[in-house]
Short mmCIF file of the C-alpha atoms (twelve columns), coordinates in Angstrom:
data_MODEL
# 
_entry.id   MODEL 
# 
loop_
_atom_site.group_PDB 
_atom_site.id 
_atom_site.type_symbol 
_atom_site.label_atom_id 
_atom_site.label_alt_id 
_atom_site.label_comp_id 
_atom_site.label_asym_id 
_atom_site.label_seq_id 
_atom_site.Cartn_x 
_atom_site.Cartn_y 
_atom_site.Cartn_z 
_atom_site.pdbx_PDB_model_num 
ATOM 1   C CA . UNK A 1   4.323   -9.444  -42.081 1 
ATOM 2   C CA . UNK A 2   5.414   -6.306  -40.371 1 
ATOM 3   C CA . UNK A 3   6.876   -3.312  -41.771 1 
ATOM 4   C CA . UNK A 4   8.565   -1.399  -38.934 1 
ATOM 5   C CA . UNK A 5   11.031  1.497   -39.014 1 
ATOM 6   C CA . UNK A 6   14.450  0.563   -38.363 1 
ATOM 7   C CA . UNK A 7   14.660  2.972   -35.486 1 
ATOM 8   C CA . UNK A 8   12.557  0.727   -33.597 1 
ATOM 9   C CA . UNK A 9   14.708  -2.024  -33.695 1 
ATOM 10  C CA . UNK A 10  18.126  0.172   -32.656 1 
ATOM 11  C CA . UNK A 11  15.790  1.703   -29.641 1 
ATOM 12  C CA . UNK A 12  15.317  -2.050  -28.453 1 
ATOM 13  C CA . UNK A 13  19.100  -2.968  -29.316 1 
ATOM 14  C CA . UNK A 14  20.805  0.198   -27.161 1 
ATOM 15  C CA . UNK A 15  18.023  -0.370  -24.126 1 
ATOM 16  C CA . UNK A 16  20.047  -3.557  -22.864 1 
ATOM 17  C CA . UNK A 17  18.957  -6.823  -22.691 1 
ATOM 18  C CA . UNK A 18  18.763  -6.113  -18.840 1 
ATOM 19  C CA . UNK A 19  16.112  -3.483  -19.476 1 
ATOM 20  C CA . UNK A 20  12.491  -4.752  -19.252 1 
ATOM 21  C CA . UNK A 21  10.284  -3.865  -22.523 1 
ATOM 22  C CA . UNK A 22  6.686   -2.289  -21.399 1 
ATOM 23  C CA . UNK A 23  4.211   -1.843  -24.207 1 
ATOM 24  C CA . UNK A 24  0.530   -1.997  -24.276 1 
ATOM 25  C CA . UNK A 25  -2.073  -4.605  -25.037 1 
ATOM 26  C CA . UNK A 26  -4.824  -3.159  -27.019 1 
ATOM 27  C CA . UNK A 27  -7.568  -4.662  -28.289 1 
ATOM 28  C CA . UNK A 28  -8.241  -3.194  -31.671 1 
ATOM 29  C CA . UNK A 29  -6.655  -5.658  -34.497 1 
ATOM 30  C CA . UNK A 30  -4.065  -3.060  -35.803 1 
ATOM 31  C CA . UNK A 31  -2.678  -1.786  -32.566 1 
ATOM 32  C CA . UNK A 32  -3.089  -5.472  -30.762 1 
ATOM 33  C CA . UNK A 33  -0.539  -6.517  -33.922 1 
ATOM 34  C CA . UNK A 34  1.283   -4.058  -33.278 1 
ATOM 35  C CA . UNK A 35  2.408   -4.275  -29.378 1 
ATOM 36  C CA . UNK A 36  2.249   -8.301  -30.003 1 
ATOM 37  C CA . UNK A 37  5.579   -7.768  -32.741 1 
ATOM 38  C CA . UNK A 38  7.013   -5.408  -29.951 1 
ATOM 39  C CA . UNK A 39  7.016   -7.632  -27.593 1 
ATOM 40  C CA . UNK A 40  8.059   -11.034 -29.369 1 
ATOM 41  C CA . UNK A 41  10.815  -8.732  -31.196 1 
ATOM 42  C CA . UNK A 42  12.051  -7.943  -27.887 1 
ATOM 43  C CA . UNK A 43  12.096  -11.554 -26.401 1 
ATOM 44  C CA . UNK A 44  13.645  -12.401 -29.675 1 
ATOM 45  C CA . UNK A 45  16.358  -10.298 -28.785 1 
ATOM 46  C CA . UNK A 46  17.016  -11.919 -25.480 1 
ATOM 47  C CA . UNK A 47  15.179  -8.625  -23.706 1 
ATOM 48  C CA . UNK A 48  12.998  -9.436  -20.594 1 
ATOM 49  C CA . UNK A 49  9.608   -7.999  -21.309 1 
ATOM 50  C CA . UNK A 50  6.976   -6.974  -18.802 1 
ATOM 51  C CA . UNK A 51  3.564   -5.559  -19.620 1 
ATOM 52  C CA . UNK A 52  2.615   -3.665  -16.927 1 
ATOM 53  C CA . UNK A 53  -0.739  -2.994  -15.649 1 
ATOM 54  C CA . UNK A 54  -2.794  -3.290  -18.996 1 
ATOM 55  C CA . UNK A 55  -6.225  -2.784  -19.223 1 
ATOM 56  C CA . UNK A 56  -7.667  -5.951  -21.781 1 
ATOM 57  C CA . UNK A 57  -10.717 -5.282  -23.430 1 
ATOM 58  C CA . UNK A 58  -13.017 -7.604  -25.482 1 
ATOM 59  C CA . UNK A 59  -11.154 -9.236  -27.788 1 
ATOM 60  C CA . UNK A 60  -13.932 -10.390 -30.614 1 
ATOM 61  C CA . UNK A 61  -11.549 -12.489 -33.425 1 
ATOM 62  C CA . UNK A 62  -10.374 -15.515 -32.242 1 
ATOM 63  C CA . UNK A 63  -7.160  -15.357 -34.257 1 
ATOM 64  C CA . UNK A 64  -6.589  -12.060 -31.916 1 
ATOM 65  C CA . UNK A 65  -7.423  -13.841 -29.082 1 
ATOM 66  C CA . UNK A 66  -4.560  -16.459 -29.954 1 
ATOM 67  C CA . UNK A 67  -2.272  -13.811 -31.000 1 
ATOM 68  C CA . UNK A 68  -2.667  -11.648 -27.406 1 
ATOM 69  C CA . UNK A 69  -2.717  -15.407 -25.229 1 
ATOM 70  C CA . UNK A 70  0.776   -16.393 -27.012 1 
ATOM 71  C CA . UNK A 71  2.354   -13.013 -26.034 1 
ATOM 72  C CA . UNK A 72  1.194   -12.879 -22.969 1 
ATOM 73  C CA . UNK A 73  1.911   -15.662 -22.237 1 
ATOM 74  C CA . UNK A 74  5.590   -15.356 -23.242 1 
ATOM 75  C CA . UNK A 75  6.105   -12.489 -21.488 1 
ATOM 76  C CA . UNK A 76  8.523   -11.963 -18.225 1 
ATOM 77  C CA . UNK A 77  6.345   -10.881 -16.251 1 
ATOM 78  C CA . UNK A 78  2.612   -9.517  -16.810 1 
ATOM 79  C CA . UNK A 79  -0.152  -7.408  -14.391 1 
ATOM 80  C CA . UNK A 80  -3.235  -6.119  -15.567 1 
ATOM 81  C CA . UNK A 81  -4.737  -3.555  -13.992 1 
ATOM 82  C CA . UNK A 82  -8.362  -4.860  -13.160 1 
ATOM 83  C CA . UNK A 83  -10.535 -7.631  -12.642 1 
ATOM 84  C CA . UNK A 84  -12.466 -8.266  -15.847 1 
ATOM 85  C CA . UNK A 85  -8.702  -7.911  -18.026 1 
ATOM 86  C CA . UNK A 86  -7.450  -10.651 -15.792 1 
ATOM 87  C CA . UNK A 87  -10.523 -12.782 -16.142 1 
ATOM 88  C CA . UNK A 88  -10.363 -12.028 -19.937 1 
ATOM 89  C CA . UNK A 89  -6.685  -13.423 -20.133 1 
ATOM 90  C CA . UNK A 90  -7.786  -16.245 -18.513 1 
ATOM 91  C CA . UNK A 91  -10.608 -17.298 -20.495 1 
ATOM 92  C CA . UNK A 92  -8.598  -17.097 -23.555 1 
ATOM 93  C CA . UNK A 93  -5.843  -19.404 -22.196 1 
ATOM 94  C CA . UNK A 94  -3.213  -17.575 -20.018 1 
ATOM 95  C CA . UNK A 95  -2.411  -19.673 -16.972 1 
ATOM 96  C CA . UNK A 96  -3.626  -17.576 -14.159 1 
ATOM 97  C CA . UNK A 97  -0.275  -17.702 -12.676 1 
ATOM 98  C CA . UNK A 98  1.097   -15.854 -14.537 1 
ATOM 99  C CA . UNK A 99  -0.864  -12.628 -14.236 1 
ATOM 100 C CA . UNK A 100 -0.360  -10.176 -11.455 1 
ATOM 101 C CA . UNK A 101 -3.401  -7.849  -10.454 1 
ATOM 102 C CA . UNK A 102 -2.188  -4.442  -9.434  1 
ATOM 103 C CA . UNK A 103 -3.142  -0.724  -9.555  1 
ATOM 104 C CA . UNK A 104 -3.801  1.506   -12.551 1 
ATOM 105 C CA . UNK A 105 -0.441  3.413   -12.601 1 
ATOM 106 C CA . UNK A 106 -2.846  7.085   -13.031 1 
ATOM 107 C CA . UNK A 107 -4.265  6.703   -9.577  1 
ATOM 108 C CA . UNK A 108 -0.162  6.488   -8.355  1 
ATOM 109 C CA . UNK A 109 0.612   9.446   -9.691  1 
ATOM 110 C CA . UNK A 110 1.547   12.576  -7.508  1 
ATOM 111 C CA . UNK A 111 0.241   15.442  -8.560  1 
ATOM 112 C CA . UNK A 112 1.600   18.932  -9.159  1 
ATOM 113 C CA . UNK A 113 -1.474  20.994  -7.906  1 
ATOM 114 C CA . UNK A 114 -0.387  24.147  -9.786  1 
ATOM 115 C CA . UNK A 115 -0.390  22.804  -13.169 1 
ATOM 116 C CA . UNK A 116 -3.681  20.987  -12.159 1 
ATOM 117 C CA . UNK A 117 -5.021  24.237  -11.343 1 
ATOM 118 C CA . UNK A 118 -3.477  25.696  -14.573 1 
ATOM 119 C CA . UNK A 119 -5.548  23.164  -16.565 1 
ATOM 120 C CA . UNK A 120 -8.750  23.392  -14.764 1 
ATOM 121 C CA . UNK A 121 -8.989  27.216  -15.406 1 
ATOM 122 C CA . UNK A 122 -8.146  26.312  -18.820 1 
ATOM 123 C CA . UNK A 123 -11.292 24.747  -19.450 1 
ATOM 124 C CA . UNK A 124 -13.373 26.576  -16.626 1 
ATOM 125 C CA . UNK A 125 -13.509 23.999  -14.131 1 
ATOM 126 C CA . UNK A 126 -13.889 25.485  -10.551 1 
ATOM 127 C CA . UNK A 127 -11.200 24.093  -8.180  1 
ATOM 128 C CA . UNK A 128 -12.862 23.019  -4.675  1 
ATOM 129 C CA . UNK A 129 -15.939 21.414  -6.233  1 
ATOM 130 C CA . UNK A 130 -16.100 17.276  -7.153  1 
ATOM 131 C CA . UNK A 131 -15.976 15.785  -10.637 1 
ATOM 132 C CA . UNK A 132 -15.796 12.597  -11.978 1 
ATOM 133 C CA . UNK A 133 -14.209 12.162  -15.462 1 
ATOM 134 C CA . UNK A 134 -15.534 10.547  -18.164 1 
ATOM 135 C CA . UNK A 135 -13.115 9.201   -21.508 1 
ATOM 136 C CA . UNK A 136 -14.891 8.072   -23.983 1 
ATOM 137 C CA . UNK A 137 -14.089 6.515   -27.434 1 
ATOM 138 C CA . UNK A 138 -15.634 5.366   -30.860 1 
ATOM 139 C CA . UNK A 139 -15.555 1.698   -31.603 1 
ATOM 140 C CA . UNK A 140 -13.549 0.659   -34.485 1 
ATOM 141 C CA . UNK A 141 -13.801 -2.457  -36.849 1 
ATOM 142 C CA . UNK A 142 -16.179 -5.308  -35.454 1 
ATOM 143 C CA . UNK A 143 -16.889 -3.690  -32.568 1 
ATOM 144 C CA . UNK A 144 -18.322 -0.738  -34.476 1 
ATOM 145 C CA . UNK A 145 -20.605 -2.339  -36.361 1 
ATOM 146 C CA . UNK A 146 -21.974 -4.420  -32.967 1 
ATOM 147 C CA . UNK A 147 -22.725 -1.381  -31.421 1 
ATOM 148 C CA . UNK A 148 -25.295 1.692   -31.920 1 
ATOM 149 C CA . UNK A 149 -23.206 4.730   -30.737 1 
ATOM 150 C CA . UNK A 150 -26.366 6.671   -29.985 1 
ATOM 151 C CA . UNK A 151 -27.829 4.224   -28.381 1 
ATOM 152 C CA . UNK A 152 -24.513 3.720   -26.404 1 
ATOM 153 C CA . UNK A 153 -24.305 7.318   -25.642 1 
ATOM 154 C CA . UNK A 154 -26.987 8.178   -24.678 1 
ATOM 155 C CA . UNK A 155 -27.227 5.068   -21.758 1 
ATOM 156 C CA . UNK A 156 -23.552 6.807   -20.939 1 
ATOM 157 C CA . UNK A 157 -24.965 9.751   -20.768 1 
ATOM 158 C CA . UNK A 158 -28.027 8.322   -18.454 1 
ATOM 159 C CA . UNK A 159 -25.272 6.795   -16.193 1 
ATOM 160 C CA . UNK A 160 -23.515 10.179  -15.787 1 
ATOM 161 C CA . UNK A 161 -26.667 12.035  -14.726 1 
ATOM 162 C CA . UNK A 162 -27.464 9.721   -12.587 1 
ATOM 163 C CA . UNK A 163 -23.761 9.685   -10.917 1 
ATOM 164 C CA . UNK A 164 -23.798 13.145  -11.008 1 
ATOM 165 C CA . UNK A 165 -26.950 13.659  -9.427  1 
ATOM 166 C CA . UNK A 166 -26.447 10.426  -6.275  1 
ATOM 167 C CA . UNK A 167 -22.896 11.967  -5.448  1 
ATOM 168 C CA . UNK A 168 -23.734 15.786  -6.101  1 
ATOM 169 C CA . UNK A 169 -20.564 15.820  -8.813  1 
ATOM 170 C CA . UNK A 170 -20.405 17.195  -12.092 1 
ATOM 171 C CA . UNK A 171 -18.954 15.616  -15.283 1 
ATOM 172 C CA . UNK A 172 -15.902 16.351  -16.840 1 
ATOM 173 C CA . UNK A 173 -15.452 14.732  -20.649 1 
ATOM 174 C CA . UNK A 174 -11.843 14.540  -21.141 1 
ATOM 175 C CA . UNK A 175 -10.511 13.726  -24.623 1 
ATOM 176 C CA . UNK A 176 -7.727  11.592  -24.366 1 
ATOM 177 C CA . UNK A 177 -7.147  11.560  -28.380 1 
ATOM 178 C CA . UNK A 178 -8.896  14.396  -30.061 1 
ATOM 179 C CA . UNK A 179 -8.321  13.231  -33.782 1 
ATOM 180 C CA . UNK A 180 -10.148 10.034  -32.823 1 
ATOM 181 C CA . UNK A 181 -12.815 10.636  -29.370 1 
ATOM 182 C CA . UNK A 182 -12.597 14.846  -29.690 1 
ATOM 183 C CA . UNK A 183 -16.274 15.224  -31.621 1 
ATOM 184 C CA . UNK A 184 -17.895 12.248  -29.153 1 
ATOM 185 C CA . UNK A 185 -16.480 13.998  -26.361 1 
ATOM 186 C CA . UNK A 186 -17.752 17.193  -27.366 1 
ATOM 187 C CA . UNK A 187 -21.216 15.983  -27.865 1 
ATOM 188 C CA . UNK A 188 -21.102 14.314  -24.752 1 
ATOM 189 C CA . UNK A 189 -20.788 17.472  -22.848 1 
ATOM 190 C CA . UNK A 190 -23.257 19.202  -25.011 1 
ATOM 191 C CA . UNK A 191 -25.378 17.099  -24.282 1 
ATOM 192 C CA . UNK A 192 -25.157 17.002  -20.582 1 
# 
């Protein structure tokens, strides 16, 4: 059962049915329910849906793993956006012809180089030197209690001094969500 805001269901209904639905596939149990309704509400209103270059993560519960194969599989038209999320599909039963392996839509993006440079002075980032970014994220549900987020950090943080170090390039923690990754960001960085 899915309680959803009626707004949703006139944004889907004035869209078209020749207008392709794109929503993500998440992993954690709440969102993953989520995008999975999305997208069967759309099919169920004759809408072609695509999901379009989705990163898929572990997916731990098997009933999630049923949930995520039946709506992908039902889909239009799916690409993921790297290896291991199209090997993941696969091993929890989407035919592997129909998933499409293409590139992470960030690394298309054209960029405005003033408002980059805007941003980096922002935060005191020199322009002209090289960085590598680094998002991280806490685990929620099962996957929190698998892991030991100090212990996890700190091998992150390993990795990124030794990247930094090889390549001569300096991290850059970027906070993608600061209600939920802000304070393990911030550590992060303080700790660097």
């Amino acid at each position: 059962t899915a309680v959803v805001d009626d707004s949703l269901a006139r944004s889907l209904l004035s869209a078209g049915k020749h207008r392709a639905a794109h929503y993500a596939v998440s992993t954690s149990s709440k969102s993953l329910k989520y995008y999975a309704f999305i997208v069967n509400l759309a099919k169920k209103m004759g809408m072609k849906t695509y999901i379009y270059s989705n990163g898929v993560g572990m997916i731990y519960s098997d009933k999630n793993k049923r949930l995520t194969a039946k709506t992908v599989s039902g889909a239009d038209r799916v690409t993921v956006r790297d290896v291991s999320s199209f090997e993941e599909l696969v091993s929890i039963g989407v035919d592997k012809k129909h998933i499409g392996l293409t590139a992470d839509p960030a690394f298309m993006m054209e960029t405005d180089e003033a408002s980059a440079e805007a941003v980096m002075n922002k935060y005191g980032i020199s322009a002209g030197k090289g960085y590598f970014v680094v998002s991280l994220r806490r685990f929620e549900g099962l996957q929190k209690a698998a892991y030991d987020e100090s212990l996890l950090l700190e091998k992150v943080l390993a990795s990124c001094a030794e990247t930094a170090k090889k390549y001569s390039l300096r991290p850059v923690f970027v906070s993608m969500q600061p209600a939920l990754d802000g304070e393990i960001s911030y550590n992060a960085c303080r700790e660097m």
